[in-house]
N, C-alpha and C positions, 0 to 999 in steps of 0.2 A: 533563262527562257529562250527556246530556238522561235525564230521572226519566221514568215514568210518572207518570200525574196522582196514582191511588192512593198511591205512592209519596209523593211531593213532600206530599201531603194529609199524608197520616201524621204525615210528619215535621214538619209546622207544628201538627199536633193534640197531637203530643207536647212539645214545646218549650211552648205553653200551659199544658199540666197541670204544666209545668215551673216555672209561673210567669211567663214573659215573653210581651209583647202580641202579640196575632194581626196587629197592622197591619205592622209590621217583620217577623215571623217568613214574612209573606206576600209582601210584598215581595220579599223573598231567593230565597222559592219561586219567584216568579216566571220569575228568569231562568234557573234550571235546568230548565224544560220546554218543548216544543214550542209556537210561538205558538199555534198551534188548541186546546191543552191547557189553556190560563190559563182561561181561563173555566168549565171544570169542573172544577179546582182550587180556583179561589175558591166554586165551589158547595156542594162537599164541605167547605170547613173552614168556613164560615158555616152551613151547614147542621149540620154532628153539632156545632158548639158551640152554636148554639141550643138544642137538647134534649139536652145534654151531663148534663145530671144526670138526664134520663129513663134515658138509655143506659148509663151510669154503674151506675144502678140494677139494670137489666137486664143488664147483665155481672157486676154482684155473685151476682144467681143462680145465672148458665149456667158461672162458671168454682167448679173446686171448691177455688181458692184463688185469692190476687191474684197477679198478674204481677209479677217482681223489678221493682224501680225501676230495674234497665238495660235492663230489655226493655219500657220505657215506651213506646217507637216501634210493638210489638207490641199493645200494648191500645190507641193510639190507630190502630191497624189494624182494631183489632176493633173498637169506636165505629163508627168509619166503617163497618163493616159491615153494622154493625145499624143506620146513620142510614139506609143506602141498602135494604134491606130494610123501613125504618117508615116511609121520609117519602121515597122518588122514585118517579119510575114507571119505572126501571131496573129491566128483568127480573130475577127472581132468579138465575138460572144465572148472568148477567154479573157481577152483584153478586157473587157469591159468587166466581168464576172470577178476576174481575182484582183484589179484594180477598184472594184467598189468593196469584195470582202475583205480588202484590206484595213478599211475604218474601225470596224472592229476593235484590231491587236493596236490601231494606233490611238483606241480610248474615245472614238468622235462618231456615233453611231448616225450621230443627227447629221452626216455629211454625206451618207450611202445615197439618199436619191437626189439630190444636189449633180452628185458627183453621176449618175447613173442617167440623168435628163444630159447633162452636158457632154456628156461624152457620145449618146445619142443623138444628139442634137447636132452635135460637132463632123458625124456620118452622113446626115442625110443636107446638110447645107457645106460641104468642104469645098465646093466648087467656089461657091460666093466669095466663103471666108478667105478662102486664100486670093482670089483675086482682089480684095482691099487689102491687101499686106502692100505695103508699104515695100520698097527695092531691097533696103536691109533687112528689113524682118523678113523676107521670102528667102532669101538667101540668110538667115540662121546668123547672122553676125548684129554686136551693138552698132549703130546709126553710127557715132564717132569713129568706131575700127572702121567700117566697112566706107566711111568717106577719107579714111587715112590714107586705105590701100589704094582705092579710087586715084587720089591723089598722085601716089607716090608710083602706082605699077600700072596706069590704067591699061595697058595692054598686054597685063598677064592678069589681070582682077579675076576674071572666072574661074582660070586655073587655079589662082590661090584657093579663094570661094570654095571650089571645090576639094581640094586638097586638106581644106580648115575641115571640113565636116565629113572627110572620109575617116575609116579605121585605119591607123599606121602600121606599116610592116614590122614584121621581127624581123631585124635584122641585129645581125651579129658580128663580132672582130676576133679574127682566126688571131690569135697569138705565136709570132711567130717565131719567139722561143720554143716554143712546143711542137712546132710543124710547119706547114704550108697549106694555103685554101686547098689546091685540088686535092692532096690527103686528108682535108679535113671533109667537104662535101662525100669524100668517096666512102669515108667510114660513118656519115652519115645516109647516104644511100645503103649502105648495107645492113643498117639499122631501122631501114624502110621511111625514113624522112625524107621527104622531098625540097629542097633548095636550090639556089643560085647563084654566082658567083655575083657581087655588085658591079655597077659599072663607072664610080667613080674612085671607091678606094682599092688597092688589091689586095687587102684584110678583111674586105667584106664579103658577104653571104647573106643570103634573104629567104627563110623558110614561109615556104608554097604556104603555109598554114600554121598560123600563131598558135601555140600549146607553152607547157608551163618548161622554163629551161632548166629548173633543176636536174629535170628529165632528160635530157639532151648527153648522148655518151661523151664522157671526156670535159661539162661541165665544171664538174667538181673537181676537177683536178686541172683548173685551169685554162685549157685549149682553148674555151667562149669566152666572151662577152657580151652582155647584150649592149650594143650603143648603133646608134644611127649612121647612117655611110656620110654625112654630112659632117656629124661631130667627128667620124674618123680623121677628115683631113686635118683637125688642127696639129698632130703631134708631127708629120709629116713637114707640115709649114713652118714649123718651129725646130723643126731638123737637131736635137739633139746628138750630140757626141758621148762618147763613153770617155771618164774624166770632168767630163766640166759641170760646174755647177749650176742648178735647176730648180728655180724655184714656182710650181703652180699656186698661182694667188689666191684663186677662189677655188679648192679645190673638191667641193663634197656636189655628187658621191662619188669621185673617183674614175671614171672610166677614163678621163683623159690624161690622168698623171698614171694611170697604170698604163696607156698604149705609150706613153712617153719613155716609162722603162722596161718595155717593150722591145720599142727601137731603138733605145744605148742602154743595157744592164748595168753600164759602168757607171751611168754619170750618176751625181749626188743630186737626189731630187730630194726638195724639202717644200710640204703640200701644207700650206695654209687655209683655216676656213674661220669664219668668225664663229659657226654655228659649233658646237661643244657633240652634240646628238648626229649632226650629217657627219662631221668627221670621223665618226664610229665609222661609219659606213666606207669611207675613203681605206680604215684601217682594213676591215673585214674583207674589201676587193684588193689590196693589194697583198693582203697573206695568203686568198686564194691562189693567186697566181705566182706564190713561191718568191716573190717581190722586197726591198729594202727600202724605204724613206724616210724622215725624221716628218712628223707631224706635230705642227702646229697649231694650237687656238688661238686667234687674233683675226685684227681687221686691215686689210692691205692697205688701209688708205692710211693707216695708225704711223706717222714717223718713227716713234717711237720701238715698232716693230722690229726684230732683228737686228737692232741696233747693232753696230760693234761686229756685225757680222760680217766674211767677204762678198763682195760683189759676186751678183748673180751673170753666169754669162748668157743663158737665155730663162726668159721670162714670158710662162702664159698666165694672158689676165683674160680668164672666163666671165667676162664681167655678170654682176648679177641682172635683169632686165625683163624689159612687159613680158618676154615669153611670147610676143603675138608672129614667130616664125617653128614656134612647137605646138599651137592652139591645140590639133587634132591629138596631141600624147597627155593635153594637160587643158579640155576643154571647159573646167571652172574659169579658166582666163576670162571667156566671153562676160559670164556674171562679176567677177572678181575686181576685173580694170576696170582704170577710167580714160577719160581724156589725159587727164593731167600729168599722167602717173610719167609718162617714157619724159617730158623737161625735168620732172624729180630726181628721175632716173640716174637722167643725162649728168645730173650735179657729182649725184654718187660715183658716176662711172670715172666721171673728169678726176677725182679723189683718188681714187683708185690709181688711175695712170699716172700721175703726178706721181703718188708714193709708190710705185712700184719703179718708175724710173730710176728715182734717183736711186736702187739699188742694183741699177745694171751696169756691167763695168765696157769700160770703155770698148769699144769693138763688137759689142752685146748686140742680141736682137731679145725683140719682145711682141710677143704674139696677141695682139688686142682682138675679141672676139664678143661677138655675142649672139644668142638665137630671138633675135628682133629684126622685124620688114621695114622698121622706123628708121628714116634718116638721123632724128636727132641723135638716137642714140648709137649711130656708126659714124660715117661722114660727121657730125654735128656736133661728135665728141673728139676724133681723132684730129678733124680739119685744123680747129681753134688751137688745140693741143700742140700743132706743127707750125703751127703760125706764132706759138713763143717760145721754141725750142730752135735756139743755132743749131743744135748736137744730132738733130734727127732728122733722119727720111726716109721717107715709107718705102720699100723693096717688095712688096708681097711678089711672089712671082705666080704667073696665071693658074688660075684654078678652074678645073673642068667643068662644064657646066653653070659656071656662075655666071656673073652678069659685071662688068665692069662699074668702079662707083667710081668719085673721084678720090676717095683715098686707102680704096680697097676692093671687095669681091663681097657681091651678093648672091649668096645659092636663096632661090626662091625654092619653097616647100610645092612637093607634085606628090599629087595620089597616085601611091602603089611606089612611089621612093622616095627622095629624100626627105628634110626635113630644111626650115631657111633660116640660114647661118650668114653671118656674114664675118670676117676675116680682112684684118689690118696686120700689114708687120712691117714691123719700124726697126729701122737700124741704127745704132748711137755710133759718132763719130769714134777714130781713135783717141780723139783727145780731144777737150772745149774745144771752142772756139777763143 
């Protein structure tokens, strides 16, 4: 049965608040609606989960109690209503019209003038409502994120803020076995795409106008990628050689061990991921690009891993993490995380680097990374880390646009470019101490 988009929306907004990832939950949606529909499907659930706790907030007013936890799929009705009333230029009659005929298809007829007063209601008092929002709810982040960043950036907070709840660019990583950027924008200007050259990596390109890149000439045969100008820098940092050996620890899906043999075709990259399902995907990006590496399923912090095997001479650990410096690409984070989550993290990530050290050989570097704003899980993982290892010290060399930490580079995330990464690299002595 084909959904309406409101419809299909709904039910991926309610599935999140449910707890499970908008990536899958989207997906699924996908093929229950008409092709012309998927892209204002994906608008709507990327959209009310970006400013899911503004809306949140403002549903807490306008209902004079909360909605039963089975009629979940009805509040994320009502979200949606109120995203498309705060933040599209979707007339309000339509807004209003195909977000209450959508009770219908979702079996809940008794929720039409519910949902038809509050949404009404939510137009002619938005002045009020919005002025008792509370600093976090007005600015669209959970109370705990938005006192973290507070904390940790207060003199780039807006800009984050901002950048959390914008739409992220395409951008893309010219392959440069296959070419160079200016040959590559020129053969897409003459395919009437308009782009940019990035201004941090010189692999990168930023298309004027997000479209789908199967589409994109020279795609499928390699020349693109889609990855962030942020995530470009790690392979650069980790400066691979042709010959030596290369192991990505977290590796799925792929876009950073593929710019890794990229930049040395020789070296022996061997991409780890624990997940069985994403390293399909690591496989599939690096066959497109005509690529070689031995792929494994395992968990990097696992000693027992590659056992017997030789030492790696560089080492990137993408660690896994809150994700609160990619919010805008992956905006179920807002509903998803908690406080707690980045000191759990932090445990994991510490696992990680431990076991991936000891398999770097002497003279080795290893490229500690994550897309987290959070000190514990940069600084707070790597600092402790240096303070029981004779063998190590951190060498990162300056990174454009970042922000100096004390044991590494913070790129904060800005609307209309990058994405906030942050980059540690450690160097292992010739021999113990």
């Amino acid at each position: 049965m084909t959904l309406a988009p409101r419809a299909a929306a709904a039910g991926v907004i309610a599935g999140v608040l449910a707890g499970r990832s908008l990536d899958s939950l989207l997906a699924g949606a996908r093929e229950r609606v008409a092709e012309r529909d998927r892209p204002l499907v994906a608008q709507l659930c990327y959209g009310t989960l970006r400013l899911a706790p503004r809306l949140e907030a403002l549903a807490g007013q306008l209902l004079d109690r909360p909605l039963r936890r089975k009629d979940r799929d009805v509040h994320a009705l009502l979200l949606l209503g109120l995203y498309q009333l705060d933040d599209t230029r979707i007339p309000d009659h339509a807004a209003v019209a195909e977000t209450v005929g959508a009770t219908a298809e979702l079996g809940k007829p008794w929720a039409r003038g519910l949902l038809n007063a509050v949404l009404r209601r939510y137009r002619r008092e938005q002045a009020a409502l919005e002025a008792a929002l509370a600093p976090a709810a007005r600015a669209a982040h959970p109370a705990w994120l938005y006192d973290a960043l507070a904390a940790e950036w207060p003199d780039a907070l807006d800009s984050i803020l901002a950048a959390n709840n914008s739409q992220p660019p395409l951008t893309l990583r010219v392959n440069r076995q296959r070419g160079d950027r200016e040959a590559a924008l020129a053969a897409l200007a003459a395919a009437g795409i308009e782009a940019a050259a990035g201004a941090l990596s010189p692999d990168a390109l930023t298309l004027a106008r997000p479209g789908p890149v199967e589409a994109l000439p020279g795609f499928a045969e390699g020349v693109f990628s889609v990855q962030d100008e942020a995530a470009q820098l790690a392979a650069p940092l980790l400066a691979p050689r042709d010959g030596e050996r290369v192991l990505d620890a977290c590796a799925a899906p792929g876009g950073k061990a593929c710019h890794l043999l990229e930049i040395a075709p020789g070296c022996r990259l061997t991409a780890v991921d624990v997940d069985a399902g994403r390293l399909q995907r690591v496989r599939e990006n690096i066959d497109r690009l005509g690529q070689n590496a031995e792929l494994i399923i395992g968990d990097a912090a696992d000693p027992a891993l590659l056992e017997g095997a030789a030492p790696f001479d560089r080492i990137l650990v993408d660690a896994p993490c809150s994700g609160t410096g990619v919010v805008r690409r992956h905006p179920d984070i807002k509903v998803l995380r908690r406080e707690a989550d980045a000191g759990q993290l932090a445990a994991r990530q510490r696992a990680i680097l431990d076991g991936c050290w000891s398999r770097l050989a002497p003279g080795g570097r290893l490229l500690y990374a994550t897309c987290s704003l959070l000190g514990a899980e940069n600084d707070g993982v790597v600092g402790p880390f240096l303070a029981t290892r004779g063998d190590a010290r951190e060498c990162t060399p300056e990174v454009a646009g970042a922000r100096r930490t004390a044991h590494g580079y913070q790129l904060l995330p800005r609307a209309g470019g990058c994405d906030g990464l942050y980059y540690s690299l450690l160097a292992r002595a010739d021999r113990s101490p």
